[in-house]
C-alpha positions in Angstrom: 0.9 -71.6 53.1 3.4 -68.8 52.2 3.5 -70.6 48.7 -0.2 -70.6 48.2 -0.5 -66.6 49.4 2.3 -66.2 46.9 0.2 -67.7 44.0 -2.8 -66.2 44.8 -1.3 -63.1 44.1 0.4 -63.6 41.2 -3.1 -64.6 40.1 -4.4 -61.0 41.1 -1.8 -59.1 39.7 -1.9 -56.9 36.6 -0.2 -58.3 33.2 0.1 -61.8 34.9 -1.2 -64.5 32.8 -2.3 -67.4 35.4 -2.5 -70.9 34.7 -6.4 -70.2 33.2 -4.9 -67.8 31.0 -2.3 -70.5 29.7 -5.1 -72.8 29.0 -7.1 -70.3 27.2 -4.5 -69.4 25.0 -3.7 -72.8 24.1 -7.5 -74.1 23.2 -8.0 -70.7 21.0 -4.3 -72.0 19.6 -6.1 -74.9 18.8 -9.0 -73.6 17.0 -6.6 -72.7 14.1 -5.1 -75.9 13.0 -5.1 -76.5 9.5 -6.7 -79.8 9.0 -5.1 -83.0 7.4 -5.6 -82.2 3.8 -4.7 -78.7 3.7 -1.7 -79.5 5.3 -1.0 -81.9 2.9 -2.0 -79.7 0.2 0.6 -76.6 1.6 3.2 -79.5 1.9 3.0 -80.5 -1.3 3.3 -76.8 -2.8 6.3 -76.2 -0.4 7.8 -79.4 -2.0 6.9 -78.4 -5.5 8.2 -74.5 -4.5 11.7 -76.4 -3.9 12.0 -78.5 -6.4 11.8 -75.9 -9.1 14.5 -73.6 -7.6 16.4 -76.6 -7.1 15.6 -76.9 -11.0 16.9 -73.8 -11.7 19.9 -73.5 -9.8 20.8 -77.0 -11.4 22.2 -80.6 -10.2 25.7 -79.2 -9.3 24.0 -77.4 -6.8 21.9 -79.7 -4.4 18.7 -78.4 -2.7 18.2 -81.6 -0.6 18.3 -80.6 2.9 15.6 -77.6 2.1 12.6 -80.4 1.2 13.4 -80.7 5.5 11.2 -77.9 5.8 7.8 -79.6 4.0 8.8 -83.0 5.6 9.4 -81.7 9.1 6.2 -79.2 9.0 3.9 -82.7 7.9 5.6 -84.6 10.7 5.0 -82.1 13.8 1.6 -80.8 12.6 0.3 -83.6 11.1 1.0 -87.7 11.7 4.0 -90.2 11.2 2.0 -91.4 8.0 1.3 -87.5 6.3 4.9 -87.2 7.4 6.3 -90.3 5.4 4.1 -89.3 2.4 5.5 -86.2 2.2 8.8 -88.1 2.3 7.9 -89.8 -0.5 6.8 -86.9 -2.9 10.2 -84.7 -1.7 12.1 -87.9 -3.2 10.0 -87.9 -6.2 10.3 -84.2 -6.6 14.3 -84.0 -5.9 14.6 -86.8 -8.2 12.6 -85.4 -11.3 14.6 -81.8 -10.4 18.0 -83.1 -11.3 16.8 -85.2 -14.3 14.9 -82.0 -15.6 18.1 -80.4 -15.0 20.1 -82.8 -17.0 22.3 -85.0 -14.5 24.3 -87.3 -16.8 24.2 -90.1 -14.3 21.5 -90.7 -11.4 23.4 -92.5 -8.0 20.3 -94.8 -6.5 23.2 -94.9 -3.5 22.4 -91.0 -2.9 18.4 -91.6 -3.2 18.6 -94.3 -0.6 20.7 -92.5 1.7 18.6 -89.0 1.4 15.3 -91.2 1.6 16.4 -93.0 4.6 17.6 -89.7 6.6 14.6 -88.3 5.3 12.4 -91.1 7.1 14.6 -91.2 10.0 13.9 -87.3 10.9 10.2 -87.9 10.0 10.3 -90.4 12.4 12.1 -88.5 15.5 10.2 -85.4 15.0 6.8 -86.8 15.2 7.9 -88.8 18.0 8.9 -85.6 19.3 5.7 -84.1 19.0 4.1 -87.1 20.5 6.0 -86.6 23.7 5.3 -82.6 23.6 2.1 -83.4 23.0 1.9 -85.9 26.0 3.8 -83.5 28.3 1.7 -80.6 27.4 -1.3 -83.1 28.6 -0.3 -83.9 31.7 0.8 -80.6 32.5 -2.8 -79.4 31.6 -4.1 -82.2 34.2 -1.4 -81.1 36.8 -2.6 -77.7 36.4 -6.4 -78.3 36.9 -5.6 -80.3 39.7 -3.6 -77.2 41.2 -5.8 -75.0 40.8 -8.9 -77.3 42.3 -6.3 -77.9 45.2 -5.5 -74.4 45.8 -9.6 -73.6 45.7 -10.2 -76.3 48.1 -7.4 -74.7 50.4 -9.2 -71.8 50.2 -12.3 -72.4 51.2 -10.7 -74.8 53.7 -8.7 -71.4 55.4 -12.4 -69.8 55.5 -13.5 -72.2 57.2 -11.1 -72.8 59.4 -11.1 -68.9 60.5 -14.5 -68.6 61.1 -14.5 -71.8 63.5 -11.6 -69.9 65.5 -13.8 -66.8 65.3 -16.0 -68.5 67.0 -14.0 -70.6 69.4 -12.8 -67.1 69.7 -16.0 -65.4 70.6 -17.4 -67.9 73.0 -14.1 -68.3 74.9 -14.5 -64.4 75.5 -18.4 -65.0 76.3 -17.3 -67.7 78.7 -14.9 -65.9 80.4 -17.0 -62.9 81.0 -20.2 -64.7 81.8 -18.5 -68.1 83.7 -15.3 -67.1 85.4 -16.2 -63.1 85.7 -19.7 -64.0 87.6 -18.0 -66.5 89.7 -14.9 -63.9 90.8 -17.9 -61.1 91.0 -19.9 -63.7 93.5 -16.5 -64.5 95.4 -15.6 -61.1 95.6 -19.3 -60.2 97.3 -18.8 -63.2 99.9 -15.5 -61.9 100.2 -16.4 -58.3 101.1 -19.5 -59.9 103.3 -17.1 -61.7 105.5 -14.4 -58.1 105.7 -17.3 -56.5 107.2 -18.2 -59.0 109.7 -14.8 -59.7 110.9 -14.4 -55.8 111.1 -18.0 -55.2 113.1 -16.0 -58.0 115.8 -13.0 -56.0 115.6 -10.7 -59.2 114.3 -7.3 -59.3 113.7 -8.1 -61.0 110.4 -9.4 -58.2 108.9 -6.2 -57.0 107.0 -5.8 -60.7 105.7 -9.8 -59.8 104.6 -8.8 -56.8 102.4 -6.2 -58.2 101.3 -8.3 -61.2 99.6 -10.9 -58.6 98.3 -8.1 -57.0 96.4 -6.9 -60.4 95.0 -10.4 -61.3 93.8 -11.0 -57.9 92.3 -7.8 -58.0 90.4 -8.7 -61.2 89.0 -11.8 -60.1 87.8 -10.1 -57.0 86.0 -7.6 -59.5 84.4 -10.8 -61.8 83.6 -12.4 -59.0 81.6 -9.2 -57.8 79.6 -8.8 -61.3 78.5 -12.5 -61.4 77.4 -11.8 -58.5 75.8 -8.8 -59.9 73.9 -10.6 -63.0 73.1 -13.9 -61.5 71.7 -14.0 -59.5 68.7 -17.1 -58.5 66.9 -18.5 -59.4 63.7 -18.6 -56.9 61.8 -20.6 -55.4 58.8 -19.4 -53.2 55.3 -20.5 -50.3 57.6 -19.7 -50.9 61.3 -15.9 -51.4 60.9 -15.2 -47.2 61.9 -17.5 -47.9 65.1 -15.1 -50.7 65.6 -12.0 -49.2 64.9 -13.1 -46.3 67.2 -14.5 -48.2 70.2 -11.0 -50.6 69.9 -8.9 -47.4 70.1 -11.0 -46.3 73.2 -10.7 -49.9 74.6 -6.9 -50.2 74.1 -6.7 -46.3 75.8 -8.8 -47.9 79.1 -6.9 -51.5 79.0 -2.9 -50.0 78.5 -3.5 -46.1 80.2 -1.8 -45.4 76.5 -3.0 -42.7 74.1 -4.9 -44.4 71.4 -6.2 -42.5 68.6 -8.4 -43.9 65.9 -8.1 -41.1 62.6 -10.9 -41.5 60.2 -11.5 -40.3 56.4 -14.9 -39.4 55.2 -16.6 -41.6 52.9 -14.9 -44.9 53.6 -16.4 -48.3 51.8 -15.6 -51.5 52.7 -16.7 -54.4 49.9 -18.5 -56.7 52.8 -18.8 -58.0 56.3 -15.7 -60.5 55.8 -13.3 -57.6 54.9 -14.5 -55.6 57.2 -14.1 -58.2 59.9 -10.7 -59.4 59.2 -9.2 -56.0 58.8 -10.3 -55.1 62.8 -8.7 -57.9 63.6 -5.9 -56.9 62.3 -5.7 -54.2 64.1 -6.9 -55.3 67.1 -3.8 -58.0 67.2 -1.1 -55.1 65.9 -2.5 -52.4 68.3 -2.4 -54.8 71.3 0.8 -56.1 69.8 1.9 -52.4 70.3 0.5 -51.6 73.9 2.1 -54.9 75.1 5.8 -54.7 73.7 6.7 -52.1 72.2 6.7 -49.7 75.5 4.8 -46.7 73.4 2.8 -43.8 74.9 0.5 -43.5 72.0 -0.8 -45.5 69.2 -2.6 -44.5 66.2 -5.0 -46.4 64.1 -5.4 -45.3 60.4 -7.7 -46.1 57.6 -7.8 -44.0 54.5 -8.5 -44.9 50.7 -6.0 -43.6 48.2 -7.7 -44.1 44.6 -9.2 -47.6 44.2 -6.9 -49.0 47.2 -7.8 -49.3 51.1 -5.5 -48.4 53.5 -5.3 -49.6 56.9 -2.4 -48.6 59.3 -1.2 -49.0 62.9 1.5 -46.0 64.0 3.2 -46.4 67.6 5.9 -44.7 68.9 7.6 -47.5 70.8 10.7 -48.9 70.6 10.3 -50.3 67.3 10.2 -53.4 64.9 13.6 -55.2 64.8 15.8 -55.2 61.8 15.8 -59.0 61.4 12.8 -61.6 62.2 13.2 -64.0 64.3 12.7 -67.6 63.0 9.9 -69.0 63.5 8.2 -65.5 63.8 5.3 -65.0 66.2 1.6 -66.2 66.1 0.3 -62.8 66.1 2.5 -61.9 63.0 1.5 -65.0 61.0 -1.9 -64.8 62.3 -1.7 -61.0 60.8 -0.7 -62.2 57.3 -2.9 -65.1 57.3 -6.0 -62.9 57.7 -4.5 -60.2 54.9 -4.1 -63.3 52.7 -7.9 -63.9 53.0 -9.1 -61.2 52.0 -6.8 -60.8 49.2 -5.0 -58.0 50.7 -0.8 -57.4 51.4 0.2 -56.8 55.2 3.4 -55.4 56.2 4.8 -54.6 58.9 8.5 -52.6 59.5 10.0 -49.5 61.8 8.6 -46.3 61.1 11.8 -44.2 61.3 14.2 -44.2 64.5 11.6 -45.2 66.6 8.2 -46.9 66.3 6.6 -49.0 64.2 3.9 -49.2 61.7 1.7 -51.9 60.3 0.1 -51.6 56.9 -2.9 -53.5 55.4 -3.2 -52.7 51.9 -6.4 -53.7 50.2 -7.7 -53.1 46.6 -11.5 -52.4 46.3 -13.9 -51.8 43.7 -14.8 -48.8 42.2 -18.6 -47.6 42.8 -18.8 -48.7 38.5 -17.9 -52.1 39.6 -20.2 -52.5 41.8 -23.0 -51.5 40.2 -21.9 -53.8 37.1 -21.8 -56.8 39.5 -24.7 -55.5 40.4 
């Protein structure tokens, strides 16, 4: 997972090429090859361009190892075949250079050897190129298959969340409209039978109050959990009311100071952004009441340019230096939720004491928007 969220933001980022990039580059590459005859026809003036300076600078001075540079351009960007007839007209032309020259003797030993080395690196470097050209292939394939494999993750995450939204959602329901009415009924039958056993002057009726209490504290811990458990789904606009009525819930839940601090003018992209980022700081804000031991906690969200802010401030005892390994549910579930949104979550101490949580989102400019528009 922390590979994929890795590569999907190299993918986002500015001045990073990405694997569609790569394979862009190389297919407009490809739209300027030279084709078979004009490369034979620009090998051909390369070996004629070196056959007369090897005419000029004589026979005592050999120019053999430069027709490389014609042979070696027909074999990689061409064929075996173009490669080998290029071959062929370098020998001529290195031949005909020293006669025109005036060598006094011409060594068939030397003609052989230079025409056999000449073949024999024609014949590496296109294989060569056949293997580059076979790796480069597969690495295209291997590629597409990544990036279809890393879509299909995707969508498989989305998916995934929103059926744990909504195991989410109607495990809170069920809790509050099961087990709460059942403790509220108990509590009733409860509170029935105090006041009977009281009207006879029992000595039971302590034991009574006693259970009442019981029942009644069980249905206050029934209704935080629902609480925990059900979070709302949210659209581009509602996520302020949300923010501010979890900061009030937290306050009634913890008996800490929770604050929610607003900026004017605030836009979200769309309901799945707006979603995931309360949940993130519903998790880091209870996160906060539960451990940290803070007397007041502050929920943020603020733009700065074309990048969304969102920010949990506590004044507990703060985040530890070093993780520990594995690190907790609520911390990976925190990063997994940034991650689908495309957005970078972070969480450290905030000075000598506390701790903050960050959610860092980038969203489009009001021009974008009306482009996409």
């Amino acid at each position: 997972m922390r590979v994929l969220e890795k590569v999907t933001k190299m993918r986002t980022t500015p001045g990073w090429i990405g694997f569609d990039g790569v394979i862009a580059n190389r297919r407009s590459f490809s739209r300027f090859t030279i084709s078979r005859k004009g490369l034979l026809v620009l090998c051909v003036l390369l070996v004629g361009t070196v056959g007369y300076i090897d005419y000029l600078t004589g026979y005592e001075r050999s120019l053999a190892l430069f027709y490389l540079l014609p042979i070696s351009l027909a074999a990689w960007s061409g064929s075996f075949v173009l490669g080998f007839a290029v071959v062929i007209i370098s020998v001529i032309a290195w031949v005909l250079s020293d006669l025109a020259a005036g060598i006094p003797a011409l060594r068939f030993w030397n003609v052989g050897t230079v025409s056999v080395s000449y073949v024999l690196f024609a014949s590496v470097l296109s294989k060569l190129r056949t293997l580059m050209r076979e790796l480069d292939r597969r690495v295209h394939e291997r590629t597409e298959a990544l990036q279809r494999e890393i879509t299909e993750r995707q969508r498989l995450d989305r998916e995934i969340a929103q059926v744990a939204d909504r195991e989410r959602r109607r495990l809170g329901q069920d809790l509050h409209d099961s087990l709460g009415q059942h403790l509220t009924g108990t509590a009733l039958a409860a509170q029935v039978l105090k006041e009977k056993l009281a009207a006879r002057a029992a000595p039971e009726v302590p034991e009574a109050e006693k259970l009442v209490d019981y029942i009644e504290q069980g249905i206050e811990v029934t209704r935080h959990l629902a609480r925990g458990f059900f979070s709302p789904e949210l659209d581009a606009e509602g996520l302020i009311a949300g923010l501010q009525g979890l900061a009030e819930d937290i306050s009634e839940r913890f008996r800490i100071n929770c604050v929610f601090d607003e900026q004017e003018s605030v836009l979200v992209p769309d309901s799945a952004v707006a979603t995931q980022l309360y949940r993130i700081a519903q998790e880091a804000a209870t996160n906060s009441a539960k451990h940290s031991s803070a007397g007041q906690i502050a929920i943020r969200l603020a733009t700065n340019g074309p990048e969304l802010m969102l920010s949990i401030v506590d004044d507990g005892i703060g985040f530890p230096e070093k993780l520990p390994n594995p690190q907790g549910l609520g911390l990976r579930l925190m990063r997994h939720g940034a991650a689908l949104i495309g957005a970078n979550f972070e969480i450290r101490r905030n000075g000598e004491r506390g701790t903050i949580a960050t959610c860092k989102l980038s969203i489009p400019s009001d021009s974008d928007l009306n482009c996409s528009r």
